[in-house]
Backbone as a printed PyTorch tensor [residue, N CA C, xyz], in Angstrom:
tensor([[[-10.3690,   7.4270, 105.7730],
         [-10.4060,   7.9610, 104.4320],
         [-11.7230,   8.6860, 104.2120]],

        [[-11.7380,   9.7810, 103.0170],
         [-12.8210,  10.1040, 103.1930],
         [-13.6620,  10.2060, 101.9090]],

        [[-14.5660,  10.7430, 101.8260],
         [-15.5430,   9.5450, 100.6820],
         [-14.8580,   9.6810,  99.2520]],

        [[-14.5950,  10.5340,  99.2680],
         [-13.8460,  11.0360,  97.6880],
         [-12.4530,  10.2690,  97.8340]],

        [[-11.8310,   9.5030,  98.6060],
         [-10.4980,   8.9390,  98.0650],
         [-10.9590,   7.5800,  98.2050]],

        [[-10.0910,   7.0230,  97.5100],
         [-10.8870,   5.2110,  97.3850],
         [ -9.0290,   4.6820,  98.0350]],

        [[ -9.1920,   3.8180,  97.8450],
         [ -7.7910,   3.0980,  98.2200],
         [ -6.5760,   3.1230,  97.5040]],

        [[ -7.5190,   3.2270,  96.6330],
         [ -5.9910,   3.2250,  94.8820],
         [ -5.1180,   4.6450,  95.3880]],

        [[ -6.1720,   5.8280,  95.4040],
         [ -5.5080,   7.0160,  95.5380],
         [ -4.7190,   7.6680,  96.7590]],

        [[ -4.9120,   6.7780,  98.1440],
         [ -4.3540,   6.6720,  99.2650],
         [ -3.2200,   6.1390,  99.7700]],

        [[ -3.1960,   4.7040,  98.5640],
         [ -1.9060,   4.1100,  98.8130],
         [ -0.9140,   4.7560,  97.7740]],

        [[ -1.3620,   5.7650,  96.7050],
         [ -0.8070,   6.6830,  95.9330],
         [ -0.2100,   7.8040,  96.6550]],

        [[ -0.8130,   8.5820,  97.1450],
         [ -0.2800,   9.3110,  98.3430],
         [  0.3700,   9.1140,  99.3450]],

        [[  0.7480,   7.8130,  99.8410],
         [  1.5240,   7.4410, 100.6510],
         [  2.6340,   7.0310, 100.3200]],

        [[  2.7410,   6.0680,  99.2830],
         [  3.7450,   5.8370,  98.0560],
         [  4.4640,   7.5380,  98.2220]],

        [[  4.1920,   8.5010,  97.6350],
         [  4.6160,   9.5730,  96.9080],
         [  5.6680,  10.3730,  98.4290]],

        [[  4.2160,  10.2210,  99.4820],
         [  4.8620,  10.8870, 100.9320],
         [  6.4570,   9.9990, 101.1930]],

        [[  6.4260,   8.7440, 101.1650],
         [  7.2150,   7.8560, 101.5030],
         [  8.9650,   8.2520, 100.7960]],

        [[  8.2180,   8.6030,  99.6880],
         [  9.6310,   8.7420,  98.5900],
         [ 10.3200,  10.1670,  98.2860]],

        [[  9.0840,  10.9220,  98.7550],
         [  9.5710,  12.5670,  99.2600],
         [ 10.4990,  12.0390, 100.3380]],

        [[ 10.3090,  11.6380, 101.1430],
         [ 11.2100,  11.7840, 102.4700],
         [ 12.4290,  10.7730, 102.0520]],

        [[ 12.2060,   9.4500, 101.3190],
         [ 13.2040,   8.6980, 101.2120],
         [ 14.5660,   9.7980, 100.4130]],

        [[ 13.8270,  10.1980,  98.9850],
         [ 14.5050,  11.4970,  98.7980],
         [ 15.1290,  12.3420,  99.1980]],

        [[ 14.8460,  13.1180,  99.9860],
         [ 15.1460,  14.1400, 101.0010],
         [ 16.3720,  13.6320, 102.2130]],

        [[ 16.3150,  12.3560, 102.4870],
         [ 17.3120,  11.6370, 103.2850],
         [ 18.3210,  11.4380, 102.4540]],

        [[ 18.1520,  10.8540, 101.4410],
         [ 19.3600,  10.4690, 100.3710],
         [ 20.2390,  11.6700,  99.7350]],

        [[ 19.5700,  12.8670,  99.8030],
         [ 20.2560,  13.9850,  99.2520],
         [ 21.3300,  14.7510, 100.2200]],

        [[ 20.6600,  15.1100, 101.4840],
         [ 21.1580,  14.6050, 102.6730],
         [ 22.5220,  14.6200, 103.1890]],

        [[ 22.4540,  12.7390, 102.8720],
         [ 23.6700,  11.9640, 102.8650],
         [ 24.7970,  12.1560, 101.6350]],

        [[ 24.0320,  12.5940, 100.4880],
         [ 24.6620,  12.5570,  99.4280],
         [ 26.0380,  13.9120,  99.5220]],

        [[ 25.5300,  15.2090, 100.3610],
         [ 26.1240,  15.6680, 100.6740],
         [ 26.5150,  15.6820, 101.4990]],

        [[ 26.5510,  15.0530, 102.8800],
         [ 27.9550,  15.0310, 103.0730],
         [ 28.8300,  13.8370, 102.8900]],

        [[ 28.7510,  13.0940, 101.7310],
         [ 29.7130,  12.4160, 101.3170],
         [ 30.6950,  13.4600, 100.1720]],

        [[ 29.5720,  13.9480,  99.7970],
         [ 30.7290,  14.7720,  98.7110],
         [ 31.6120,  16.2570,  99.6380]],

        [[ 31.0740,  16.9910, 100.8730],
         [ 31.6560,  17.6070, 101.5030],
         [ 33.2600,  17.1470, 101.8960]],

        [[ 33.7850,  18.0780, 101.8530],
         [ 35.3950,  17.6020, 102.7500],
         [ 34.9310,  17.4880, 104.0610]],

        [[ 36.1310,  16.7100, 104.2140],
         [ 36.3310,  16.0810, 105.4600],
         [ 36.9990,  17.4080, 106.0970]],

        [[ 36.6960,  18.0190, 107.7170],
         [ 36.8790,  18.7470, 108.3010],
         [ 39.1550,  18.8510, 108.3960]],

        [[ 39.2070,  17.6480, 108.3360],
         [ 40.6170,  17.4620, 108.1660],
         [ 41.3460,  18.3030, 107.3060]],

        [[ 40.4310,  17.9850, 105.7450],
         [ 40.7210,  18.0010, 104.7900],
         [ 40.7740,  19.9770, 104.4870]],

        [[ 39.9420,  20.6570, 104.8900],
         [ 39.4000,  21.7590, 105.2640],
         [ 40.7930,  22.4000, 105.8060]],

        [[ 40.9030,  21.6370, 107.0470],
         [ 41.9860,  22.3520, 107.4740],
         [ 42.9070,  22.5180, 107.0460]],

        [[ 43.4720,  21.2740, 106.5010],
         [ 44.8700,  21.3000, 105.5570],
         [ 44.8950,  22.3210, 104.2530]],

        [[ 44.1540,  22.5490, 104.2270],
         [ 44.1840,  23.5700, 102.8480],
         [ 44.7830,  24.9730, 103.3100]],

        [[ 44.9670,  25.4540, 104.2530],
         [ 45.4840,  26.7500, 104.6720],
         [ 46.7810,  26.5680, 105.4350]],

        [[ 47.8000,  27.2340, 104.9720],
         [ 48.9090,  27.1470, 105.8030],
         [ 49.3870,  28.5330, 105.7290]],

        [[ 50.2770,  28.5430, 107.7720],
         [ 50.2970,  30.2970, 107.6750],
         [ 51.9450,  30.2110, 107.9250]],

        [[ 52.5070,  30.8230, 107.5650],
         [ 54.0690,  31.3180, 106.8600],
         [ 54.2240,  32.5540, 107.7590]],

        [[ 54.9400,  32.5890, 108.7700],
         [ 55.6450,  33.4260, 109.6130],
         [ 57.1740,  34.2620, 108.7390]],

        [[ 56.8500,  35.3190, 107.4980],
         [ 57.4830,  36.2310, 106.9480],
         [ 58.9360,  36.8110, 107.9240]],

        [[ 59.1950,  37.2640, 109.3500],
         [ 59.7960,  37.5770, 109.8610],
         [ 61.1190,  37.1690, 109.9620]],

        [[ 60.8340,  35.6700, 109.9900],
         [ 61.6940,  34.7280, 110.6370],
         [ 62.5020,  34.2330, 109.4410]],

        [[ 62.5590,  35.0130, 108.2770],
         [ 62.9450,  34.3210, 107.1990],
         [ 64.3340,  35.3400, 107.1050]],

        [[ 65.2920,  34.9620, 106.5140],
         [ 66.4810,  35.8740, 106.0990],
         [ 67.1760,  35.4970, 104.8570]],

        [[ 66.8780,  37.0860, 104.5730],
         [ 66.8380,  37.7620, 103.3320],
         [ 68.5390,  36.8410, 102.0990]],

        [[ 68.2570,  36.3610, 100.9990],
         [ 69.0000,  35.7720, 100.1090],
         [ 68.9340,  34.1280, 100.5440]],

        [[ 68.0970,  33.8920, 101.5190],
         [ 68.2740,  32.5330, 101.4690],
         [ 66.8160,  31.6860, 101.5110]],

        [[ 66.5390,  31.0320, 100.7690],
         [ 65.3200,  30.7850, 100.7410],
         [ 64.4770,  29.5330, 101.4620]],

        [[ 63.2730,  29.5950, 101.6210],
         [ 62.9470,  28.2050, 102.3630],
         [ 61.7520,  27.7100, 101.7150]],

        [[ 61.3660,  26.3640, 102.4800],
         [ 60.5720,  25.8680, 101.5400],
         [ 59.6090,  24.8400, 102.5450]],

        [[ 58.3510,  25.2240, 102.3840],
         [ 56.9440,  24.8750, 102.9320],
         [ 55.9110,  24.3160, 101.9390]],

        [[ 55.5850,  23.3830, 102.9020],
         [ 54.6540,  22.2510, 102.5450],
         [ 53.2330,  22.9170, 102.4250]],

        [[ 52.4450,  22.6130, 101.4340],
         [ 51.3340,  23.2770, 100.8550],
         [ 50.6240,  22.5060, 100.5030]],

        [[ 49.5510,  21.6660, 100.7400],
         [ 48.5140,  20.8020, 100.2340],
         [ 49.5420,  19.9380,  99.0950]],

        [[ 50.4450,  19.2690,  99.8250],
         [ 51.8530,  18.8820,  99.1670],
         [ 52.3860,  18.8360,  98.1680]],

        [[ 52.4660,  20.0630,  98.1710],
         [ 53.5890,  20.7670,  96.8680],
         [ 54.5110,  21.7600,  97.6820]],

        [[ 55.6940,  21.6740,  97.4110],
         [ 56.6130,  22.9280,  97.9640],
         [ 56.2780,  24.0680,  97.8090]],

        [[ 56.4610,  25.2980,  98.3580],
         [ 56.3710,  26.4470,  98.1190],
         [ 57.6790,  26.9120,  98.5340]],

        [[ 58.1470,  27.3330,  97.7680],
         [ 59.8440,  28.3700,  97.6790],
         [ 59.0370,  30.0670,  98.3600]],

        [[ 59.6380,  30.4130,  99.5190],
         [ 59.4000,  31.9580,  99.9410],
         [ 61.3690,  32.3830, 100.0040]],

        [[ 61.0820,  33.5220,  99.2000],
         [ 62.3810,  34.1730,  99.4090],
         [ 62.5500,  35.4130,  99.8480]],

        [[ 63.3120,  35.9800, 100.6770],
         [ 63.2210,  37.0850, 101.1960],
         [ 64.5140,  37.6920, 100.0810]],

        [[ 64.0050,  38.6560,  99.4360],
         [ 65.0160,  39.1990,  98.8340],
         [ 66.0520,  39.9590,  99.4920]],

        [[ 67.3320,  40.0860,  98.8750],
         [ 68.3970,  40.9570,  99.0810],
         [ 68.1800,  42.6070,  98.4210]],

        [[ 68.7720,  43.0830,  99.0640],
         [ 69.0530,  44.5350,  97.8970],
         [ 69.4710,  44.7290,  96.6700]],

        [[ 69.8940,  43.7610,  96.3990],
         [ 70.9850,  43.3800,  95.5000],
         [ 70.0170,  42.5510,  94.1200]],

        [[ 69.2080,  42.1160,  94.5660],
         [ 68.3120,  41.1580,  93.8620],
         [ 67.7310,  42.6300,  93.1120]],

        [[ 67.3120,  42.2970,  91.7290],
         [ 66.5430,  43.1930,  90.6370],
         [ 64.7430,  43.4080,  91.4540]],

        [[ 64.3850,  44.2780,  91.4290],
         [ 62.8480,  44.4400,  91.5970],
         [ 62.1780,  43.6170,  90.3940]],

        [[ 61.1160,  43.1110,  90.5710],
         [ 59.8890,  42.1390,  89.6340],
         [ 58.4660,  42.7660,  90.0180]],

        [[ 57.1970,  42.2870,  89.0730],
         [ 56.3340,  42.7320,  89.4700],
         [ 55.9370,  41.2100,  90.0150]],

        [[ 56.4140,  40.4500,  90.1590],
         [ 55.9030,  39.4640,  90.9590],
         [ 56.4040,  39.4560,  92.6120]],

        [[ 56.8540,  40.5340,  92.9110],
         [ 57.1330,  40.3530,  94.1650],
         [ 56.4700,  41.2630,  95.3460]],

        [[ 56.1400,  40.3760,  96.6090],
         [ 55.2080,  40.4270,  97.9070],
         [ 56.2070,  41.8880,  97.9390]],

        [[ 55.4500,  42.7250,  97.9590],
         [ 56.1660,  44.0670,  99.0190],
         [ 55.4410,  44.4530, 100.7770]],

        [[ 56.4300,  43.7400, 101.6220],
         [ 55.4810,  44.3520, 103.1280],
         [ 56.4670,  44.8880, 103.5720]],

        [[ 56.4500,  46.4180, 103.9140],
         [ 56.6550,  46.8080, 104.6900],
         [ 58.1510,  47.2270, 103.8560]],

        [[ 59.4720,  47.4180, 104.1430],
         [ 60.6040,  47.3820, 103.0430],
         [ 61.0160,  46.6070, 102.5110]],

        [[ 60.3500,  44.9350, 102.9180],
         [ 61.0060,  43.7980, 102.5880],
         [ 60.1150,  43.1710, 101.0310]],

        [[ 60.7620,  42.7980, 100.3740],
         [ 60.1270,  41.8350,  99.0460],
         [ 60.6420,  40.5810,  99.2320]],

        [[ 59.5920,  39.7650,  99.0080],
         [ 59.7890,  38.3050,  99.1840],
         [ 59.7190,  38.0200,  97.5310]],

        [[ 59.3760,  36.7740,  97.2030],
         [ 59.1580,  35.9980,  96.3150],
         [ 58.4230,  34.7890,  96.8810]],

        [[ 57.2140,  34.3340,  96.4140],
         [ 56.1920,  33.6630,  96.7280],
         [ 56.2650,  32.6200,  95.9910]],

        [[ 56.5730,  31.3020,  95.0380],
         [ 55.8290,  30.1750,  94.2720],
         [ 56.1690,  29.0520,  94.7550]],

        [[ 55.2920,  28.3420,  93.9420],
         [ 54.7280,  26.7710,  94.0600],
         [ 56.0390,  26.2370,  93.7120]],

        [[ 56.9520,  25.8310,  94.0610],
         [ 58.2620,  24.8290,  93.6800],
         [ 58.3720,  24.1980,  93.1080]],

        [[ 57.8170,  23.7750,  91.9680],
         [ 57.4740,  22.2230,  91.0250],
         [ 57.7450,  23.2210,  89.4690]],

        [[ 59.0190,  22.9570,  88.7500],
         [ 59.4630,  23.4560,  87.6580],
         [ 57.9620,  22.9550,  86.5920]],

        [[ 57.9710,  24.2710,  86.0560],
         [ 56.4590,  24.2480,  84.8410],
         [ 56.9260,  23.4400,  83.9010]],

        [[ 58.1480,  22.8870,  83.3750],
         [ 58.2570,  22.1690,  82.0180],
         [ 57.7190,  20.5050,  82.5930]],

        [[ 58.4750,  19.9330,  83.7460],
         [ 57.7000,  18.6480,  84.2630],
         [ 57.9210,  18.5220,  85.6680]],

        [[ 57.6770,  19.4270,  86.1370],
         [ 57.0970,  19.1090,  87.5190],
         [ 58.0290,  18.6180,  88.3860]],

        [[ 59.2340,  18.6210,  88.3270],
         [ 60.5080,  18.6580,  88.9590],
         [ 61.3310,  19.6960,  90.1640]],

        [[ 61.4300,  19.0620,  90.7990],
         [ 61.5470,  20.8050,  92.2470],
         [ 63.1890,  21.0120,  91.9410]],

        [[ 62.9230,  22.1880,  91.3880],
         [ 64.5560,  22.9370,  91.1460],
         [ 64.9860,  23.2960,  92.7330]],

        [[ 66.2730,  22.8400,  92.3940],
         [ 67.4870,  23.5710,  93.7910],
         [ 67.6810,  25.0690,  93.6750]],

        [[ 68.0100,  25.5270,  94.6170],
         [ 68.3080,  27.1530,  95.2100],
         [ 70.4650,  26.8480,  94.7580]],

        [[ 70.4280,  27.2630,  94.2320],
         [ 72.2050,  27.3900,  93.6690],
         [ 72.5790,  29.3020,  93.3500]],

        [[ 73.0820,  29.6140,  94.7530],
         [ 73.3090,  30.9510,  94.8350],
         [ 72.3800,  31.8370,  94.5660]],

        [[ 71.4680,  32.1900,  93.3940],
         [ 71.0370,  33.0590,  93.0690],
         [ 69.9180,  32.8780,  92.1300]],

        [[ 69.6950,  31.5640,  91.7240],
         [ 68.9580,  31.1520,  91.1670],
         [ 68.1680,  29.4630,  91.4700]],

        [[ 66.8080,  29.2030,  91.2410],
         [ 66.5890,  27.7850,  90.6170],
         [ 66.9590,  27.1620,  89.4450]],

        [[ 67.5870,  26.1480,  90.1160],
         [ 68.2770,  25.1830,  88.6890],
         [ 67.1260,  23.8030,  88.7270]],

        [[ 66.6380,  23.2110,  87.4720],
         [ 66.0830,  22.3710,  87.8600],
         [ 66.6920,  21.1270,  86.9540]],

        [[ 67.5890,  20.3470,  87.6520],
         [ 67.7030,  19.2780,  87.3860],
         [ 67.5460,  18.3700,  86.2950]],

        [[ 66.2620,  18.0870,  86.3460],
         [ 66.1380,  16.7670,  84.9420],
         [ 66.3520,  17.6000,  83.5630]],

        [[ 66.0900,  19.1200,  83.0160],
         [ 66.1100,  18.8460,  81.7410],
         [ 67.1640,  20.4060,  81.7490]],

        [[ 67.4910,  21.3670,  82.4540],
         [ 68.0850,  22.1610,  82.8870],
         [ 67.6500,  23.5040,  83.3140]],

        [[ 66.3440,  23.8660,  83.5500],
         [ 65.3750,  24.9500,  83.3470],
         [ 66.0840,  25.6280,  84.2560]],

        [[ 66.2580,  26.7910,  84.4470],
         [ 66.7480,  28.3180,  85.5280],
         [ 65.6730,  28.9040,  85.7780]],

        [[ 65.5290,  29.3500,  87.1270],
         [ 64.3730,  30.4020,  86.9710],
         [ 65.2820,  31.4810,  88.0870]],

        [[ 64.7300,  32.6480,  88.1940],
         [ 65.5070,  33.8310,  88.6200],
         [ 65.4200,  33.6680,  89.9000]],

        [[ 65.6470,  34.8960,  90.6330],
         [ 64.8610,  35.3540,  92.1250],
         [ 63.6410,  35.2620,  92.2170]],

        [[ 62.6630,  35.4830,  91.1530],
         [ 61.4100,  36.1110,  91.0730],
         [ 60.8630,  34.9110,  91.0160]],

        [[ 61.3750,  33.7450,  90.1900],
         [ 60.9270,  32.7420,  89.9470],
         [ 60.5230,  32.8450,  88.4500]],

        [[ 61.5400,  33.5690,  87.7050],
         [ 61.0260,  33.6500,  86.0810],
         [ 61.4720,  32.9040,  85.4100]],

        [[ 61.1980,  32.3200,  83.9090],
         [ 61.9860,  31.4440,  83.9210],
         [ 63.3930,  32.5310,  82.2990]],

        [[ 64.4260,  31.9170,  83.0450],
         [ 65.8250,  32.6160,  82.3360],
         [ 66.1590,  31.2810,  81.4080]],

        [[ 66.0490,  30.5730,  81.5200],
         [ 66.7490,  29.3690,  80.6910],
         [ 66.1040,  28.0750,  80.5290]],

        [[ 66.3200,  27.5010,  79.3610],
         [ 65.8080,  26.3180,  79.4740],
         [ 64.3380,  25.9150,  79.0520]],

        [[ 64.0480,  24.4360,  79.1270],
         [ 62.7090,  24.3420,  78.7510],
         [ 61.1510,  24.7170,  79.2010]],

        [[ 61.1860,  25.1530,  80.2250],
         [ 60.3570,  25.8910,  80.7620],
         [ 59.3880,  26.3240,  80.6360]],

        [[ 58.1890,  26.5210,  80.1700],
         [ 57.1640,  27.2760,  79.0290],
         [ 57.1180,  28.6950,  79.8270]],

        [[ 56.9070,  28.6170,  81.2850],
         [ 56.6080,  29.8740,  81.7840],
         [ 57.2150,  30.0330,  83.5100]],

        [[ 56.5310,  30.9900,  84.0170],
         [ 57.8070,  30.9600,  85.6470],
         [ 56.9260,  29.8650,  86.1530]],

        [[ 57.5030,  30.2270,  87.5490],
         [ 56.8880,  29.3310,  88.7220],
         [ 55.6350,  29.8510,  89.0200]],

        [[ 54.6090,  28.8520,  89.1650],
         [ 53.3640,  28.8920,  89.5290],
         [ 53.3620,  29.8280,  91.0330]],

        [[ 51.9980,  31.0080,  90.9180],
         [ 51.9620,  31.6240,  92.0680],
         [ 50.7940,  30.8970,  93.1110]],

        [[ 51.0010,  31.0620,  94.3190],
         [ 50.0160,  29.9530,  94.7540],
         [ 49.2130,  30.9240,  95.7240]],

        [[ 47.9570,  30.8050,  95.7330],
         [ 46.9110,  31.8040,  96.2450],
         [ 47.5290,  31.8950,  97.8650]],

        [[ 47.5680,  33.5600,  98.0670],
         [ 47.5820,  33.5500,  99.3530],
         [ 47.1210,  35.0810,  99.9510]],

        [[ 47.1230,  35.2970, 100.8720],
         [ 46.7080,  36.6890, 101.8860],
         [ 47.5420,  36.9850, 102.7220]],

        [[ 47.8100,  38.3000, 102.8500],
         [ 48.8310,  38.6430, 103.7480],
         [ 48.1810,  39.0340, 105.0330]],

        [[ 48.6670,  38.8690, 106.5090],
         [ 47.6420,  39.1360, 107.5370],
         [ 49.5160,  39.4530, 108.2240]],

        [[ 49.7550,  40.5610, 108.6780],
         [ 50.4920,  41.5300, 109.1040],
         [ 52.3890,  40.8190, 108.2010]],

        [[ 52.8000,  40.1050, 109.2760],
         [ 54.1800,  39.7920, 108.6470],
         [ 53.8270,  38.6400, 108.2020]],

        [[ 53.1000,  38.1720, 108.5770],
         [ 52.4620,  36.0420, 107.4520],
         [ 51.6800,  36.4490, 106.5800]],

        [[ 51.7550,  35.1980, 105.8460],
         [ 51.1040,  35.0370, 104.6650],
         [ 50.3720,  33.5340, 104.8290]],

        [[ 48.9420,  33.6060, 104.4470],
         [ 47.9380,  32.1580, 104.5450],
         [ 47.8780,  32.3640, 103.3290]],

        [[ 48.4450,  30.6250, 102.8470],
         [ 48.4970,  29.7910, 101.4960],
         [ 46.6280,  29.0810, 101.6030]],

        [[ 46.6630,  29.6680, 100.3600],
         [ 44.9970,  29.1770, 100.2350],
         [ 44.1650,  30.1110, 100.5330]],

        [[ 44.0590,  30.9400, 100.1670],
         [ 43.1040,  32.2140, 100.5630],
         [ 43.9970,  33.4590,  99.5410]],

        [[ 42.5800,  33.7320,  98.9120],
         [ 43.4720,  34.6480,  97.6870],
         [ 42.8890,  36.1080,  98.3570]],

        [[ 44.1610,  36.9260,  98.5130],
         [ 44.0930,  38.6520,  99.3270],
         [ 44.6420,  39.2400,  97.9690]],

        [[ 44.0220,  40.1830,  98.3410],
         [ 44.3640,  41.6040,  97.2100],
         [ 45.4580,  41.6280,  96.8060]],

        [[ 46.3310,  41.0790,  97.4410],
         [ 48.2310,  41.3080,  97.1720],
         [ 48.0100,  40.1340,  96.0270]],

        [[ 47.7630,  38.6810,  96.2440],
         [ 47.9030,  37.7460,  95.6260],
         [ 47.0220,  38.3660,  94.4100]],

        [[ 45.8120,  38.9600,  93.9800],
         [ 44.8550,  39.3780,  92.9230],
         [ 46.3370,  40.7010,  91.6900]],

        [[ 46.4580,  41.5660,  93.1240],
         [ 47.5150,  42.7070,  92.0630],
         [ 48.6400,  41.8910,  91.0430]],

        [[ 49.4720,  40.7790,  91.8460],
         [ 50.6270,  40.3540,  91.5560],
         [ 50.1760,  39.1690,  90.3800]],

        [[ 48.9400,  38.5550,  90.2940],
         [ 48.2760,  37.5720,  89.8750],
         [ 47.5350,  38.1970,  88.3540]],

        [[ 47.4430,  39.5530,  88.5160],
         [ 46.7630,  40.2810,  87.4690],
         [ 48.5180,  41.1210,  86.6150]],

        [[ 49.3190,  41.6540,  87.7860],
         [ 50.1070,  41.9420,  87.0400],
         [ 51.1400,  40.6910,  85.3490]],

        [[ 51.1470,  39.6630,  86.2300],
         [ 51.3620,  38.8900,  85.5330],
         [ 51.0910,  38.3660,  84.0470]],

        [[ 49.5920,  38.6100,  84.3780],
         [ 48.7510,  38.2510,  82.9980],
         [ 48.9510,  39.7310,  82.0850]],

        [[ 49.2070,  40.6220,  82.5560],
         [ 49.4770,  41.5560,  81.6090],
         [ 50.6860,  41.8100,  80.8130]]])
């Protein structure tokens, strides 16, 4: 020590050094407890092979587990501004869980019917009937040539996501 620090002010400074670092460890740890789990990371993106789908019949993929309804439209089906355009084909993109309570409507010819209270929603996923407040939820995604990755919001998902609100 040197002449100007006495003991009081040394074991003060060491105290202080001690709890900087105890600090600095604890913050640390603190994050990565609150980080996802690399698992968890992964599961958040799922990629949807567009090609393989045929047109008027629809399918349905698991999404950070919620259904997602993809429909490849017919010719025959009305144009929407909610619908994926690649290439000549229009799909229909949403989250499967009816907006009045959260109930996964059936595919019945030409429309979603949903069950518990009677809600319809179209091709598009609008809602035509019933209690419904609004369509089917769109669920963030990016188009990367004929797929589409759920969980990652692309310009297509922003246009169709903005058309909506207007």
């Amino acid at each position: 020590m040197s002449n100007e620090t006495n003991r009081r002010d040394f074991l003060g400074y060491t105290f202080a050094a001690v709890a900087a670092v105890g600090g600095a460890a604890s913050l640390v740890g603190m994050k990565q407890v609150w980080d996802p789990l690399p698992s968890v990371l992964a599961g958040g993106f799922t990629t949807i092979d567009l090609s393989a789908l045929k047109a008027g019949q629809p399918e349905t993929f698991t999404w950070r587990g919620k259904p997602i309804f993809v429909l490849k439209k017919t010719a025959e089906m009305e144009d929407n501004k909610r619908d994926l355009v690649i290439g000549d084909d229009k799909f229909t993109v949403a989250i499967g869980l009816c907006t009045h309570l959260g109930c996964i409507p059936a595919w019945k010819k030409t429309q979603w019917k949903c069950a518990c209270h009677g809600g319809e929603f179209n091709a598009s996923g609008e809602q035509i009937f019933g209690p419904p407040p609004r369509p089917l939820d769109l669920p963030p995604f990016s188009v990367k040539g004929t797929s589409i990755v759920l969980g990652e919001e692309g310009p297509e998902y922003q246009k169709i996501a903005a058309a909506m609100m207007a």
